[in-house]
C-alpha positions as CSV (number, residue, x, y, z in Angstrom):
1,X,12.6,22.6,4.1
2,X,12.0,22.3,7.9
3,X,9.4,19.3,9.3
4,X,6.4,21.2,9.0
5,X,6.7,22.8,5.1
6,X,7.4,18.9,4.5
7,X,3.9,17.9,5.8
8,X,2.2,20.5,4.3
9,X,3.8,19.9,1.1
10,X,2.8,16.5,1.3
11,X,-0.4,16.8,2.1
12,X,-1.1,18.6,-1.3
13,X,0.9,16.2,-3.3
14,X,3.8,18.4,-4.0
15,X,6.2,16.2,-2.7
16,X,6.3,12.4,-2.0
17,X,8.8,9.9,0.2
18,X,9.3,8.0,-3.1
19,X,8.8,9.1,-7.2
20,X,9.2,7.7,-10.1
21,X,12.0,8.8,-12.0
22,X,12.7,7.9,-15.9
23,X,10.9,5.1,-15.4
24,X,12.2,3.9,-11.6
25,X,10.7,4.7,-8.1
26,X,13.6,6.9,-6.1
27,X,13.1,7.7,-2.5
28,X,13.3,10.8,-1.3
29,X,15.4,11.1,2.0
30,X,15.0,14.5,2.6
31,X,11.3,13.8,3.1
32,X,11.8,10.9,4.9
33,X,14.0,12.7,7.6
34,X,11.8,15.3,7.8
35,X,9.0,13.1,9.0
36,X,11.4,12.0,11.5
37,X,12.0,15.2,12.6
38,X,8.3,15.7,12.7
39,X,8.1,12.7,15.2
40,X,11.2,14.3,17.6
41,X,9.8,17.6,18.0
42,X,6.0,16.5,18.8
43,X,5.2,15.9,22.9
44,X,2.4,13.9,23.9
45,X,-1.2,15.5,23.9
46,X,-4.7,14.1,24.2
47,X,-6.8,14.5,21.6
48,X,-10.7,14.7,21.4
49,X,-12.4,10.9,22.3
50,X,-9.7,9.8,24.2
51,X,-6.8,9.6,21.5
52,X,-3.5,10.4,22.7
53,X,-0.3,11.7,19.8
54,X,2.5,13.5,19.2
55,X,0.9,16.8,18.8
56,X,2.9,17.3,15.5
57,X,1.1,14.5,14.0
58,X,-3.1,15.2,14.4
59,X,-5.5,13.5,12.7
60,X,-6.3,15.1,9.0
61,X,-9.8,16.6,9.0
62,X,-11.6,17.0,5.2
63,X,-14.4,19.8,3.5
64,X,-16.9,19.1,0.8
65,X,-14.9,20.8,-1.4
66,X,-12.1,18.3,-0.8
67,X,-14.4,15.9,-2.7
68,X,-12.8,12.9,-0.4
69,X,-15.2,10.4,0.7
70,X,-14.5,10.0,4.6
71,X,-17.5,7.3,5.5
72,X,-18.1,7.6,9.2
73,X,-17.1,5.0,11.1
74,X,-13.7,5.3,12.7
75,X,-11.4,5.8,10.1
76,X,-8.5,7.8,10.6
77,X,-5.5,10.0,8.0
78,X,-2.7,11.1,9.7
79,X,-1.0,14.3,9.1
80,X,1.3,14.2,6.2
81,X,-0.5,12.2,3.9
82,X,-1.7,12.9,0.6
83,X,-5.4,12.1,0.0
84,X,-6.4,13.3,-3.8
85,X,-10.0,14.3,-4.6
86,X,-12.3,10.8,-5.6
87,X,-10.6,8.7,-3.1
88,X,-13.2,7.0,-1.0
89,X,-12.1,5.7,2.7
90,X,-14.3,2.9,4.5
91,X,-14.5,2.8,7.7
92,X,-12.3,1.4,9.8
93,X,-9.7,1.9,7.4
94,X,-5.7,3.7,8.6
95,X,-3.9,6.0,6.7
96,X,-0.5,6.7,8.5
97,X,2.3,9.7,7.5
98,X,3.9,10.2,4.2
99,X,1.4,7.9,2.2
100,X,0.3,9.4,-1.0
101,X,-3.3,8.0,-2.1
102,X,-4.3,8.9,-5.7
103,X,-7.6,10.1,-7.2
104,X,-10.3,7.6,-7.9
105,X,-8.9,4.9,-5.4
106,X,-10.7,3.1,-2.3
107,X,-9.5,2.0,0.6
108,X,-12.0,-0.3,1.7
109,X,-12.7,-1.2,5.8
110,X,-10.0,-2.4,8.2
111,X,-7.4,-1.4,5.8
112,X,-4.1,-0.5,6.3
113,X,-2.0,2.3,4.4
114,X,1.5,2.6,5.9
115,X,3.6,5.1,6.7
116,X,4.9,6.7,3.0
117,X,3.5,3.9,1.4
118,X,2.6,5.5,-2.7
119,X,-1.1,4.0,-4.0
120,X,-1.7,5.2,-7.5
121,X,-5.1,6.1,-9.1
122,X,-7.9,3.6,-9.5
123,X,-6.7,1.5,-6.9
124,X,-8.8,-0.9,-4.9
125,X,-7.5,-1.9,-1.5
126,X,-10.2,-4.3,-0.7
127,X,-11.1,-5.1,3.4
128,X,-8.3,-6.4,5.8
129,X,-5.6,-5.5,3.1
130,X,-2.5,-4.4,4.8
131,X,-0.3,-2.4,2.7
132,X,3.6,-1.9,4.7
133,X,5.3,1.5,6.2
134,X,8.4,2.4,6.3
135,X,10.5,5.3,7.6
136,X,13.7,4.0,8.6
137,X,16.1,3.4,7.2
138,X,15.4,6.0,5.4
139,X,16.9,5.2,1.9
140,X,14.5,1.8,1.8
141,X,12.0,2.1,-0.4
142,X,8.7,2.0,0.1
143,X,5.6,-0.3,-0.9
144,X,4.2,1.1,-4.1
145,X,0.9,0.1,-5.9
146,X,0.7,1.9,-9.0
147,X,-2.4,2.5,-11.0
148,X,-5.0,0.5,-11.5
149,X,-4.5,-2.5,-9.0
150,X,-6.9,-4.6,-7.5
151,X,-5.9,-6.0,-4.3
152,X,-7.9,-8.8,-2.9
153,X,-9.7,-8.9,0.4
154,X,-7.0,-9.8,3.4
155,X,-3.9,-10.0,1.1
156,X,-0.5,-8.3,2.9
157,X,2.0,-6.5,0.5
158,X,5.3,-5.4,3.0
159,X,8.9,-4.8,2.6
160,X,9.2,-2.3,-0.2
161,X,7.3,-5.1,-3.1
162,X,6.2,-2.9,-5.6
163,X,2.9,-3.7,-7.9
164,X,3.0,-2.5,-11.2
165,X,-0.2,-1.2,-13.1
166,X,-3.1,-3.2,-13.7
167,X,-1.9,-5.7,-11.7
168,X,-4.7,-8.3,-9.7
169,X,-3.3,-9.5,-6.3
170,X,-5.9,-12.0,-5.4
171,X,-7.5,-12.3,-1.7
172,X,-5.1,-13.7,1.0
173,X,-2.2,-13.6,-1.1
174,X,0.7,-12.3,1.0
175,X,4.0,-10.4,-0.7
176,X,7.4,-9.9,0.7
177,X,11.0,-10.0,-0.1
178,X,10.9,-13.6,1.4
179,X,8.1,-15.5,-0.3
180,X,8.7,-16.3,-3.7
181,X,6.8,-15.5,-6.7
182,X,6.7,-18.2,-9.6
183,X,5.7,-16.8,-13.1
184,X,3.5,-19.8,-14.5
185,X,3.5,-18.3,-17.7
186,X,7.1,-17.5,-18.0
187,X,7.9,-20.2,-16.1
188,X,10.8,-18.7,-14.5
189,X,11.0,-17.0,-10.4
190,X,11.1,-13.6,-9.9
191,X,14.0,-12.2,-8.0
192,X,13.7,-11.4,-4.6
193,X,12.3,-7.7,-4.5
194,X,11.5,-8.0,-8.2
195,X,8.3,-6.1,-9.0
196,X,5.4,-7.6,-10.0
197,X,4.7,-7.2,-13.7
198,X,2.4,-4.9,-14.9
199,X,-1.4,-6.7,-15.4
200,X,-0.2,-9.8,-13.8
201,X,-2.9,-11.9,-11.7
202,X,-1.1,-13.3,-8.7
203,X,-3.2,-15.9,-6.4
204,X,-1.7,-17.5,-3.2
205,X,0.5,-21.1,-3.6
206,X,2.0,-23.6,-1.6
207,X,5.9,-24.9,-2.6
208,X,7.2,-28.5,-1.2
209,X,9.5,-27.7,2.2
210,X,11.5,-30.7,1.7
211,X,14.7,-29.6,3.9
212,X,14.7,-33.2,5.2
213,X,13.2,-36.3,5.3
214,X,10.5,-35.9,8.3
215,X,9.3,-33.0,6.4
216,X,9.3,-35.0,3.3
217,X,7.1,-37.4,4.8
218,X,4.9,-35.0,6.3
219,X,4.1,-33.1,3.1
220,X,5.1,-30.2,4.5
221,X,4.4,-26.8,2.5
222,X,6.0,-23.0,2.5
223,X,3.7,-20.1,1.0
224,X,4.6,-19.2,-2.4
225,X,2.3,-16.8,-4.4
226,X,1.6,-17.9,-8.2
227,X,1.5,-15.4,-11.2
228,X,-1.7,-17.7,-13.3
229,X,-2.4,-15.2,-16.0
230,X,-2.1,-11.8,-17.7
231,X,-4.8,-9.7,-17.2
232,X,-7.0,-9.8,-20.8
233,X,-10.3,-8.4,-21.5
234,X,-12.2,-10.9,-19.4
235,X,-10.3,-10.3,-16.8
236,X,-10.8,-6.5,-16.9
237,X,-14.5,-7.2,-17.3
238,X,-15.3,-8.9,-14.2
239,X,-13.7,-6.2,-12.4
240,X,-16.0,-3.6,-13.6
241,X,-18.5,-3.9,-10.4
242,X,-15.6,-1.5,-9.0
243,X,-17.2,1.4,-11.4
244,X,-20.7,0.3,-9.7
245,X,-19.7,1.5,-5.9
246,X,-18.5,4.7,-6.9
């Protein structure tokens, strides 16, 4: 497939920069490098209102019969990504190449979906949330939220962390290969990179930094994010106002 079959197949889901596969999310290279490709071969050219793009790369424009929610406002999908029928975008909200967004999900205002970043269905990326990109290298994985996540107002998954369904990331919390996750009901630390278990509720956490004594004294602290619960029916409950705005 050359760069521009890719995009076009992406756009109507038939291929994606990362699938699951028995049970494990692969990335696809070949679609990865032919998003690269895509970025090679475009030139400059200005756009209506000022915007200025590689002309392989336009904005995506959508129909009724789409059945995509685009609010006005200043929102923008880029070309290559996959927007399914019953997603709902708030303005300002990004959706950037290669990203696959599943039906029924809502990306809520001033957030970010990055490049081939995979959001499954039912999903709620609440304001300010800032899901990572990646296209290079091209064998790293991507961020993937699978179905039925809730993800806080202002939390920041990057770096190829992967959500599992029905998880609840709770506002603010950030996520990356770097910060540590500690299971409080398994009591045990999750591996760096290690998903995030399916309908876990993860809030944001402080650790000790005790590499020496002057920190010591000062109490200093490191971000941690703390896995509290396992979703349960009351949990699931107070998440029903999502059926409300829809």
């Amino acid at each position: 497939m050359n760069w521009m079959e890719t995009l076009d197949l992406l756009e109507k889901g038939l291929v994606r920069a990362a699938q699951k596969i028995d049970g494990k999310w692969v990335v696809q290279t070949q679609v990865k490098e032919a998003i690269l490709a895509a970025f090679k071969a475009g030139e400059l050219k200005e756009f209506p209102n000022g915007f200025v793009d590689k002309h392989t790369l336009p904005a995506r424009e959508f129909k009724v019969e789409d059945k995509i929610r685009m609010v006005p406002g200043g929102s923008s999908v880029r070309r290559g990504a996959y927007i399914a029928s019953g997603v709902i975008i708030m303005p300002p909200a990004y959706i950037n190449v290669g990203a696959f967004v599943d039906s029924g999900s809502m990306v809520d205002s001033h957030a970010l979906v990055g490049s081939c970043a995979q959001i499954g269905k039912n999903v709620h990326l609440s304001a300010a949330v800032q899901i990572g990109g990646v296209l290079e290298p091209i064998g790293q994985a991507p961020v993937i939220i699978e179905d039925n996540v809730f993800v806080g107002a202002g939390a920041v998954i990057v770096e190829g962390i992967q959500v599992c369904e029905g998880a609840v990331i709770a506002p603010g919390v950030i996520l990356s290969k770097g910060i540590p996750v500690y299971d409080c009901v398994n009591e045990r630390i999750l591996a760096p990179g290690e998903p995030i278990p399916a309908h876990a509720v993860v809030v944001p956490g402080t650790r000790p930094f005790s590499k020496n004594d002057w920190a010591k004294e000062n109490n200093l602290q490191l971000q941690c994010a703390l896995i509290i619960k396992y979703k349960d029916a009351k949990t699931a409950a107070a998440l029903t106002l999502e059926d409300l705005l829809r």
